[in-house]
C-alpha positions as CSV (number, residue, x, y, z in Angstrom):
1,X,91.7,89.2,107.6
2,X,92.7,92.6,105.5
3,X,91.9,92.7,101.7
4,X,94.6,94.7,99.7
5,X,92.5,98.5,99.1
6,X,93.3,100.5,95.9
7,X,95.1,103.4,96.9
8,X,93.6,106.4,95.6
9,X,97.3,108.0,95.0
10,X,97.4,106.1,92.3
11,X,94.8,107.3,90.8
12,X,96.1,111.2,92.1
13,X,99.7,110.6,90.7
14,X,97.8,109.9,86.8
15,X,95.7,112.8,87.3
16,X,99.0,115.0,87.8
17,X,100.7,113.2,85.3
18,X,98.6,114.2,82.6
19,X,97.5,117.2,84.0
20,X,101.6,118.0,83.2
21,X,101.5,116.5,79.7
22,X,98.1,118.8,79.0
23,X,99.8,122.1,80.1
24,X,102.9,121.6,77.6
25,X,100.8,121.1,74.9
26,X,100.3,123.7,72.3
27,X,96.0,124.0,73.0
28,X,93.7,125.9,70.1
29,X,90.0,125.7,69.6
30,X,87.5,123.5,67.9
31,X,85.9,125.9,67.0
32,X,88.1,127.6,64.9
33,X,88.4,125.1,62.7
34,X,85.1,125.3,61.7
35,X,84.9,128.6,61.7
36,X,88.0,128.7,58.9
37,X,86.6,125.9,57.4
38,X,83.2,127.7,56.5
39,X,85.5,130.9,55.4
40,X,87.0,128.9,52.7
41,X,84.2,127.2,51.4
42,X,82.0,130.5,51.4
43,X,81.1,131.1,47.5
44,X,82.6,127.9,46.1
45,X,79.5,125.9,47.0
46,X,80.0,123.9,42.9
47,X,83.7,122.9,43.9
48,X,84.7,119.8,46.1
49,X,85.6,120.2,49.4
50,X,89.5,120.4,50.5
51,X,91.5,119.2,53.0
52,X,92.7,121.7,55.4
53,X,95.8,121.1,57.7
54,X,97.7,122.9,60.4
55,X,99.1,122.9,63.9
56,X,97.0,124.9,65.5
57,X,94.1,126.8,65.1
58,X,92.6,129.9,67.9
59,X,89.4,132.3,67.5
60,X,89.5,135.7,68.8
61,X,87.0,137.4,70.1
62,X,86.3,141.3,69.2
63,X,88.9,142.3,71.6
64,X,91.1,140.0,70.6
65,X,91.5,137.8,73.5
66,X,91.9,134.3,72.6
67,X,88.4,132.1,73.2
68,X,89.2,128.9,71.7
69,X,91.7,126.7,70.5
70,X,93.2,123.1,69.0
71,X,96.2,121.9,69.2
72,X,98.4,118.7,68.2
73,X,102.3,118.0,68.7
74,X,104.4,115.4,70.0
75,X,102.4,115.4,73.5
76,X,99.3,114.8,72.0
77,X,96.5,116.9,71.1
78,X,94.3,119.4,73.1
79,X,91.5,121.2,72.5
80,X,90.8,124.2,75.5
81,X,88.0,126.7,75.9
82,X,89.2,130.0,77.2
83,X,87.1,132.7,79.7
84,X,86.6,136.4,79.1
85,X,89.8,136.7,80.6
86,X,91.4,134.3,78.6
87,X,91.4,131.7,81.3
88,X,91.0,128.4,80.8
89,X,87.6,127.0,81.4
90,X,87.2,124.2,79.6
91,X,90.2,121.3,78.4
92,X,90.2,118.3,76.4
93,X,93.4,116.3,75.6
94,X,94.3,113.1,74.1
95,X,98.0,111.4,74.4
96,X,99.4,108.1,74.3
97,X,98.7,107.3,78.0
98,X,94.6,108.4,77.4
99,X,92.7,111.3,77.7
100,X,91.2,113.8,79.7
101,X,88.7,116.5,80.4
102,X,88.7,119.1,82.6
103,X,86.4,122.3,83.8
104,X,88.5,124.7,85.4
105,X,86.5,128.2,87.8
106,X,87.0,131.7,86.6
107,X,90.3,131.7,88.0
108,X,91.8,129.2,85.3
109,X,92.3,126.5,88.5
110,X,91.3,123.2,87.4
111,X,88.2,121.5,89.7
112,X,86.9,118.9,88.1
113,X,88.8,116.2,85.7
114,X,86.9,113.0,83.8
115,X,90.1,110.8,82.5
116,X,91.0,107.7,80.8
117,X,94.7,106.1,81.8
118,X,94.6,103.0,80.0
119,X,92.2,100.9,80.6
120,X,91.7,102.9,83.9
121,X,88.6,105.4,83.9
122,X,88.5,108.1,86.7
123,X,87.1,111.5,88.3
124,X,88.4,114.0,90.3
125,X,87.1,117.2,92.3
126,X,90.0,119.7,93.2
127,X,89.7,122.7,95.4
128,X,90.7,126.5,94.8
129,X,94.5,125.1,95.3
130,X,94.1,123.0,92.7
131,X,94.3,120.0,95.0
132,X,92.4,117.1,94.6
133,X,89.9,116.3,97.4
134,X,87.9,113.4,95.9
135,X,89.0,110.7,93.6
136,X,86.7,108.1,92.1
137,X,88.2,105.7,89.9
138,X,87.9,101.9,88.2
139,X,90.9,99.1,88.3
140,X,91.3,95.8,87.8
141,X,90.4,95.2,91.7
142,X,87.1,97.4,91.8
143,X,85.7,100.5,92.3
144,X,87.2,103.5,94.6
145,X,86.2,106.5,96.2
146,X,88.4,108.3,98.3
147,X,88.4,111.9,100.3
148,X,91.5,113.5,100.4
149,X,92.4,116.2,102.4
150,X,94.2,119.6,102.3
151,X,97.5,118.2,102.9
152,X,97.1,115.7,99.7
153,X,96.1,112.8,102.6
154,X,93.5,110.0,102.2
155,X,90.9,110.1,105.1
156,X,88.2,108.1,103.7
157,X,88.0,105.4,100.5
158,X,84.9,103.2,99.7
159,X,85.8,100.6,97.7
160,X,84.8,97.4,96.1
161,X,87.8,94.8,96.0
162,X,87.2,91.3,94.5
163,X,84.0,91.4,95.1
164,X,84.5,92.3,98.4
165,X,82.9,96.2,99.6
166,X,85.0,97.9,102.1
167,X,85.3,101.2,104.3
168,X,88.6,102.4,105.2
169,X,89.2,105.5,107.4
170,X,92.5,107.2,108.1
171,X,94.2,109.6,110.6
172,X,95.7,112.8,109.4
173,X,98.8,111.3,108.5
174,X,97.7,109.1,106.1
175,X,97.6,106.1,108.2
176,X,94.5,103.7,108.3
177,X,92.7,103.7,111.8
178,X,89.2,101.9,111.0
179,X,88.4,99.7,108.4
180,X,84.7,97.5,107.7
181,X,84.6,94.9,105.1
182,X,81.4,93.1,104.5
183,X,81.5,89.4,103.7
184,X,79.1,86.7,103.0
185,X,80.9,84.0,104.9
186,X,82.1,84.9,107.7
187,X,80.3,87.7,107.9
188,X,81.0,92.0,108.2
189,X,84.1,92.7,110.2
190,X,84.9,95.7,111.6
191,X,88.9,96.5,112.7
192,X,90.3,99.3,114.4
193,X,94.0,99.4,114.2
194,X,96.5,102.2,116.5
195,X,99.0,104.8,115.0
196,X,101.1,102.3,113.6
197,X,98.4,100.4,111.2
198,X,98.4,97.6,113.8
199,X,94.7,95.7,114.6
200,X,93.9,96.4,118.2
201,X,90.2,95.3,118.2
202,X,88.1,93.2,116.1
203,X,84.6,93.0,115.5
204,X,82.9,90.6,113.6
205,X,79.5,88.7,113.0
206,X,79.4,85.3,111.9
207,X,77.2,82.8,111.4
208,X,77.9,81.2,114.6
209,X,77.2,84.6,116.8
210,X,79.2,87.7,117.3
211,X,82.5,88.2,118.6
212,X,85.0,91.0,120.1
213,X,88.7,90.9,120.2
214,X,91.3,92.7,121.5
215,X,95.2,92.4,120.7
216,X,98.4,94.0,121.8
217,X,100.8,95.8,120.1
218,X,102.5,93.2,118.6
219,X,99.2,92.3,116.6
220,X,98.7,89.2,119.3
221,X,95.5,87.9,120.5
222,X,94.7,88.8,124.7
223,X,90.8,89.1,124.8
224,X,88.0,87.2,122.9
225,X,84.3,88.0,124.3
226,X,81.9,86.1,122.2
227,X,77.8,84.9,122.0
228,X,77.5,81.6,120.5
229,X,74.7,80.5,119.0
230,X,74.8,76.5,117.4
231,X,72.0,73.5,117.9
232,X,69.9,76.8,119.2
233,X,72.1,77.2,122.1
234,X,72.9,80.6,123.3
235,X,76.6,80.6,125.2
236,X,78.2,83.6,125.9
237,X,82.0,83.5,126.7
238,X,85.1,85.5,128.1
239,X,88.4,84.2,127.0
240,X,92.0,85.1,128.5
241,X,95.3,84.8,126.2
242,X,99.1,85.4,127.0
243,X,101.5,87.4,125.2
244,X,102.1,83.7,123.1
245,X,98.5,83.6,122.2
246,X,97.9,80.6,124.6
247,X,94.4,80.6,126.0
248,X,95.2,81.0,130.1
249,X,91.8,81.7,131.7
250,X,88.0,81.6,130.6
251,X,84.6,82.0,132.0
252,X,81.6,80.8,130.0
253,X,77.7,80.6,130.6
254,X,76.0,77.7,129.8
255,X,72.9,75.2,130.0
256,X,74.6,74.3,133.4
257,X,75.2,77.0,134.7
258,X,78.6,79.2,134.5
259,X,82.0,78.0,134.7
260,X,85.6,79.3,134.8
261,X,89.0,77.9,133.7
262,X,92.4,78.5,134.1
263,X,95.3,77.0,132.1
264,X,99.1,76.6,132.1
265,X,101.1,78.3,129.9
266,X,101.2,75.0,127.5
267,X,97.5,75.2,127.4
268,X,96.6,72.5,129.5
269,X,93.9,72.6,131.5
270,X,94.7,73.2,135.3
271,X,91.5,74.1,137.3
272,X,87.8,74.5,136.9
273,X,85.5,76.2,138.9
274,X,81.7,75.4,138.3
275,X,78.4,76.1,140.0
276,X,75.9,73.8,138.3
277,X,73.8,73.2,141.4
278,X,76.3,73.4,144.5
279,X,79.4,74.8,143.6
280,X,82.4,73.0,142.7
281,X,86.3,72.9,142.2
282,X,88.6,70.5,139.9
283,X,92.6,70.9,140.2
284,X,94.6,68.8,137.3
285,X,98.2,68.5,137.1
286,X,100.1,69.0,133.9
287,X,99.1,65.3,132.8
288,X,95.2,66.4,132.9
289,X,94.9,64.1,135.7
290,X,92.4,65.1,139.0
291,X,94.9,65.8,141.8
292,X,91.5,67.2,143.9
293,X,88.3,67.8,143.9
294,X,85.5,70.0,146.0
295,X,83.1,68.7,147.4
């Protein structure tokens, strides 16, 4: 009934990992490299160009706070764009695990980050905390979207799993409370589980009509309440379960009229009340035999 749903602290978990690999990495600027490359070919336009090599290159600006820089060590390489203040505000790095590229505020706090972990692509939004509050990313399974809150929680994730699109909501401690799924065959199913992840009611519309269900704690069936609709016949039903899942009671409308049953705890039918025309009563022992019948 549940497809598995990519969990977006997966994707959270890469973003810090190379978030950490990006901040020990010894960033200098593009720029600069340009900029030194132009300085050494200035009047020696007639000779061929040469190779120039180092570990890292920054630009100044006329105060000298550092603007922009490249970098490349055992980490990986990093390129970062520094602020007025010589904040970061712009970062690009590349390691054996991907890449990544971030825009950070005027404060230097990261708040948006495009990355590559493997074959993995995915984007995050982080608040002033530097906390990521929305992750989109791409797996082998699908597509996710997720909302995260301030306590690094998922309350919300959109996702597409086989095939399969899906909405899953979540309480404040990170447990999932409501999830729809939309399926061809059977049809969209809606589920709402309690504070332990556990289904208590079921929704779902099928090709044969709709249908409500409710279940205990222990994730068994008690209550089915259901329209269906085959051969162009309309019956809606109420059905009864025990805590074994055995059907004990019924009522039903049909083409007759309506009509309600009650069964043993094996499942075998034990009485009927109708009222197709006159009312009318059937008792069966455990056998299914008639032991009476009104009138």
């Amino acid at each position: 009934m549940e497809k598995p749903i990519p969990n977006c602290q997966a994707l959270v978990k890469r973003v810090e990992r190379l978030e950490k690999q990006n901040r020990r990495l010894r960033l200098a600027g593009a720029v600069a490299l340009a900029l030194v490359g132009a300085v050494a070919l200035v009047g020696a336009a007639a000779q061929k160009p040469t190779t120039l090599e180092a570990r890292e290159f920054v630009v100044l600006d006329d105060d000298g706070t550092r603007r922009l820089a490249l970098g490349a060590d055992k980490e990986g390489t990093g390129l970062v764009v520094f602020g007025e203040k010589g904040r970061h505000r712009v970062r690009l790095s590349v390691n054996e695990s991907g890449a990544s590229f971030s825009v950070h505020d005027g404060k230097g706090t990261p708040r948006a980050v495009l990355l590559l972990d493997g074959d993995n692509p995915g984007l995050v939004f982080l608040d002033h905390n530097a906390q990521v509050r929305t992750a989109l990313g791409v797996t082998d399974l699908g597509p996710a979207l997720s909302l995260i809150d301030e306590s690094n929680k998922p309350r919300a994730v959109l996702n597409v799993t086989n095939g399969l699109p899906g909405l899953s909501i979540y309480d404040k401690r990170g447990t999932r409370r409501a999830v729809l799924e939309m399926d061809d065959e059977p049809g969209p199913l809606l589920c709402l589980s309690d504070k332990k992840d556990a289904h208590r009611v079921v929704i779902r519309v099928g090709s044969d009509g709709p249908m409500l269900q409710l279940q205990d704690r222990n994730g068994k069936l008690r209550a089915q309440f259901m329209v269906s609709e085959v051969a162009r016949r309309v019956v809606p039903a109420l059905t009864l379960y025990d805590e074994n899942e055995k059907l004990r009671s019924s009522l039903s409308l049909g083409k007759n009229g309506p009509a309600l049953l009650f069964h043993d705890e094996n499942g075998t039918l034990r009485a009927v009340l109708g009222a197709a025309g006159d009312p009318n009563l059937l008792l069966f022992d455990k056998h299914g035999k008639t032991v009476w019948e009104a009138p």
